[in-house]
C-alpha positions as CSV (number, residue, x, y, z in Angstrom):
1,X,7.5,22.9,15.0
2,X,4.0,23.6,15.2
3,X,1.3,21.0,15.6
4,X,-0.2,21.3,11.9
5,X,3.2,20.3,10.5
6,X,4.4,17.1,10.2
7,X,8.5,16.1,10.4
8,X,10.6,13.3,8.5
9,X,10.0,11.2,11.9
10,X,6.5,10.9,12.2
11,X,5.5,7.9,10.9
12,X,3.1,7.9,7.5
13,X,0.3,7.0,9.0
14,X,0.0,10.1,10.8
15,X,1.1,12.2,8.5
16,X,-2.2,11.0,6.6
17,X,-4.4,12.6,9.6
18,X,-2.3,15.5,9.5
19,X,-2.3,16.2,6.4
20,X,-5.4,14.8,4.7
21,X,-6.4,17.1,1.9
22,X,-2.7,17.5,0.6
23,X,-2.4,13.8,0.6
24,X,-5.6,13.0,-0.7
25,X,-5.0,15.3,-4.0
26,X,-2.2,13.7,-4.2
27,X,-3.2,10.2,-3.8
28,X,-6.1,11.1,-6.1
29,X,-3.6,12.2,-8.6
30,X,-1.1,9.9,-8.3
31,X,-0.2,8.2,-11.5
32,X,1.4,5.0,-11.9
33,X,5.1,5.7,-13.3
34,X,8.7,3.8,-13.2
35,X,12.0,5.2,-12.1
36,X,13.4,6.8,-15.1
37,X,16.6,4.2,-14.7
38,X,14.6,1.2,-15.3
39,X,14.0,0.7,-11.7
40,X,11.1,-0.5,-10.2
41,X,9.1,2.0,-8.5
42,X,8.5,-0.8,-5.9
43,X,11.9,-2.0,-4.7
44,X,11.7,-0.6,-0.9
45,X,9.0,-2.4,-1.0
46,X,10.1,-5.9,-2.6
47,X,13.4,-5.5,-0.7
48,X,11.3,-4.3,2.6
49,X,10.6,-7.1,5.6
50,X,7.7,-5.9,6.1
51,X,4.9,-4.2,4.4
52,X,1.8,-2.6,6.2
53,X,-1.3,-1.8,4.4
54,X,-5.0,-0.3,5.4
55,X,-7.9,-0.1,3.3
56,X,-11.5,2.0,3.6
57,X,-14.7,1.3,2.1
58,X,-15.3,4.3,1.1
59,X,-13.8,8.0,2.0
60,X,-14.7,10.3,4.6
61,X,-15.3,13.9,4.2
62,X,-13.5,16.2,6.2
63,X,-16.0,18.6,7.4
64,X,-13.9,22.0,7.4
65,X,-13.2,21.5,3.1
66,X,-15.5,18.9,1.5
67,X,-12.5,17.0,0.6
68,X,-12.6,13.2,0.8
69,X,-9.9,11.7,3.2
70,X,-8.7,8.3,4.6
71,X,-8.9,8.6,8.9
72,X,-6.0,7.0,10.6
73,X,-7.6,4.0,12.5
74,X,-10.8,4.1,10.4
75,X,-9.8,1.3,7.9
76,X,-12.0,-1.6,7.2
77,X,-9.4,-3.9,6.9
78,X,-4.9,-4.2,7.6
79,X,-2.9,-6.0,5.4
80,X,0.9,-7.5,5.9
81,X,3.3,-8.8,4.2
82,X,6.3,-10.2,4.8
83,X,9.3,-12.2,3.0
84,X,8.7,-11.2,-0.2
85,X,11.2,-12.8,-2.5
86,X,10.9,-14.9,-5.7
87,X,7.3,-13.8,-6.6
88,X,5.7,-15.0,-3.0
89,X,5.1,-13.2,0.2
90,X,3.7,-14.4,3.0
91,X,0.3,-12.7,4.1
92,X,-1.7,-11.8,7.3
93,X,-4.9,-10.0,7.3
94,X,-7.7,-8.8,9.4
95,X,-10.3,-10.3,7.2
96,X,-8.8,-14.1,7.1
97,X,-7.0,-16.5,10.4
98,X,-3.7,-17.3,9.9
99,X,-0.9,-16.4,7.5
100,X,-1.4,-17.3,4.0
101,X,1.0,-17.5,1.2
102,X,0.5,-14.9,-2.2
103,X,2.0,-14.3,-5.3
104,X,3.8,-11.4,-6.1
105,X,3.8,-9.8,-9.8
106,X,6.0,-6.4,-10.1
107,X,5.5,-5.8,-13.7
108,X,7.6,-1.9,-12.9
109,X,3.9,0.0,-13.7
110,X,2.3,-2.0,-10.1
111,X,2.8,-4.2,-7.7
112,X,0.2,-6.5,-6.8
113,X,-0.5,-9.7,-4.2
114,X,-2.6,-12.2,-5.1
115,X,-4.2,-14.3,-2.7
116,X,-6.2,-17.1,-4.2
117,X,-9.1,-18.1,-1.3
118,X,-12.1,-20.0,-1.5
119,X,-12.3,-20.0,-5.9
120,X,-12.0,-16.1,-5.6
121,X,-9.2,-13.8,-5.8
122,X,-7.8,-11.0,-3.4
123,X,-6.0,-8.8,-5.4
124,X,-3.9,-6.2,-3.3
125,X,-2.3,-3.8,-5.6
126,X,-0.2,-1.0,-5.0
127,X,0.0,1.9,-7.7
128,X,2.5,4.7,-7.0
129,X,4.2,6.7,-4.5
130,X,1.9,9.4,-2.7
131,X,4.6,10.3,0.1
132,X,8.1,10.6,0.1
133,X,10.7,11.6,2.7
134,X,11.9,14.9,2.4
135,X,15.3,14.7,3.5
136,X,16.3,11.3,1.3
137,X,13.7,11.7,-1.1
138,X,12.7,7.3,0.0
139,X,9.0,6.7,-1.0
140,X,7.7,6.1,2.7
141,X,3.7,5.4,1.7
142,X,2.6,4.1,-1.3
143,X,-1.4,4.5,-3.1
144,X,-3.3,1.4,-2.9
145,X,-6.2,-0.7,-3.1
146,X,-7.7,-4.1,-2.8
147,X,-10.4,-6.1,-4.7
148,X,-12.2,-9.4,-4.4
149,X,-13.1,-11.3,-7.4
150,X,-13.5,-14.5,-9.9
151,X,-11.2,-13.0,-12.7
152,X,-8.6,-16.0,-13.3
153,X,-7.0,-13.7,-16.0
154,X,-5.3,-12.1,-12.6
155,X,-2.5,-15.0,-12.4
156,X,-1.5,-13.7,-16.2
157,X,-2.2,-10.6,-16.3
158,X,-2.8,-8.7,-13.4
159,X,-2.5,-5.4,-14.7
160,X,-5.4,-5.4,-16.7
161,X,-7.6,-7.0,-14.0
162,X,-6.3,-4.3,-11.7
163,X,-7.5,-1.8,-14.5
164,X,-10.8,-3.4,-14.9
165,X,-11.4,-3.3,-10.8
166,X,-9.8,0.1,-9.8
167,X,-12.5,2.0,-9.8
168,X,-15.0,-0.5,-7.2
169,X,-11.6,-1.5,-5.1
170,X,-11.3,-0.5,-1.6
171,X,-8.6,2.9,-1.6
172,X,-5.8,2.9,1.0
173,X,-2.3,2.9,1.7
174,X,0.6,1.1,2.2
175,X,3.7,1.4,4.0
176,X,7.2,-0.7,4.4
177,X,10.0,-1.3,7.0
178,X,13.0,0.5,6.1
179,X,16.0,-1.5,4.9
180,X,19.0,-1.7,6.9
181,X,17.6,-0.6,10.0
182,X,18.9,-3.0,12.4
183,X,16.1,-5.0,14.4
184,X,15.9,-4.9,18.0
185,X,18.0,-7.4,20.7
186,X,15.7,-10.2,22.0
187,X,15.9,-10.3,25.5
188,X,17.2,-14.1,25.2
């Protein structure tokens, strides 16, 4: 395989350095939409351990095409989450010390974190699948972004705040553990 090609292994986060104009059309294009069954879009991700996000202040330009990309290990900021069950998740970021708890609202359309700080609101919200495994067809990184603001209405309705922010939120990514994978032996 030659270098410009990616394979099902690589992790997602350097397929987006390998690949940054196809993945940036399609994370451009990428349009919120639920499984056809009823299921959420998000469930690898609700049902996930863990779940790794990075967001940008702004794109970069690829010099060769003009087209804006995200640079693996340029982000601004990294985002986890972990434990997510019964509409919490507990949260560690580069921007706050310490692990905070969130709330979790997966409406099917997006999934978003909210972290209530300080009187304002962090509102991570993740919108669609942008890449997908080829062999099982899993969703293995998922379009994102991440606001800051005063809008209570996001403990209601966080779909329309999302809405309202979208367009001034930071863009990234975000990735999850893979269910069932067995974790590794501690040495104890």
């Amino acid at each position: 395989m030659d270098r410009g090609q990616a394979s099902w292994q690589t992790s997602p986060m350097t397929r987006i350095s390998r690949y940054p104009a196809a993945l940036l059309a399609t994370l451009l294009a990428a349009l919120p939409v639920a499984a056809a069954d009823g299921v959420s879009t998000f469930v690898n991700i609700v049902q996930s351990r863990y779940v790794h996000c990075a967001f940008y202040k702004a794109y970069e330009v690829d010099p060769a095409t003009g087209d804006r990309i995200m640079v693996e290990g340029h982000s601004n900021s990294l985002t986890h989450f972990q434990g997510i069950r019964d509409g919490q998740a507990r949260q560690i970021s580069t921007r706050t010390a310490g692990a905070r708890n969130v709330r979790v609202f997966d409406g099917g359309k997006y999934l978003h974190f909210v972290d209530h700080v300080a009187g304002m609101y962090v509102l991570t919200t993740v919108y669609g699948c942008i890449d997908r495994d080829p062999r099982t067809g899993t969703c293995v990184t998922y379009g994102a972004t991440q606001s800051r603001h005063f809008d209570v209405r996001v403990l209601v309705d966080p779909d329309s705040v999302y809405e309202a922010l979208k367009d001034s939120a930071d863009p990234g990514f975000c990735d999850h553990s893979f269910i069932g994978i067995q974790e590794a032996a501690s040495g104890r």
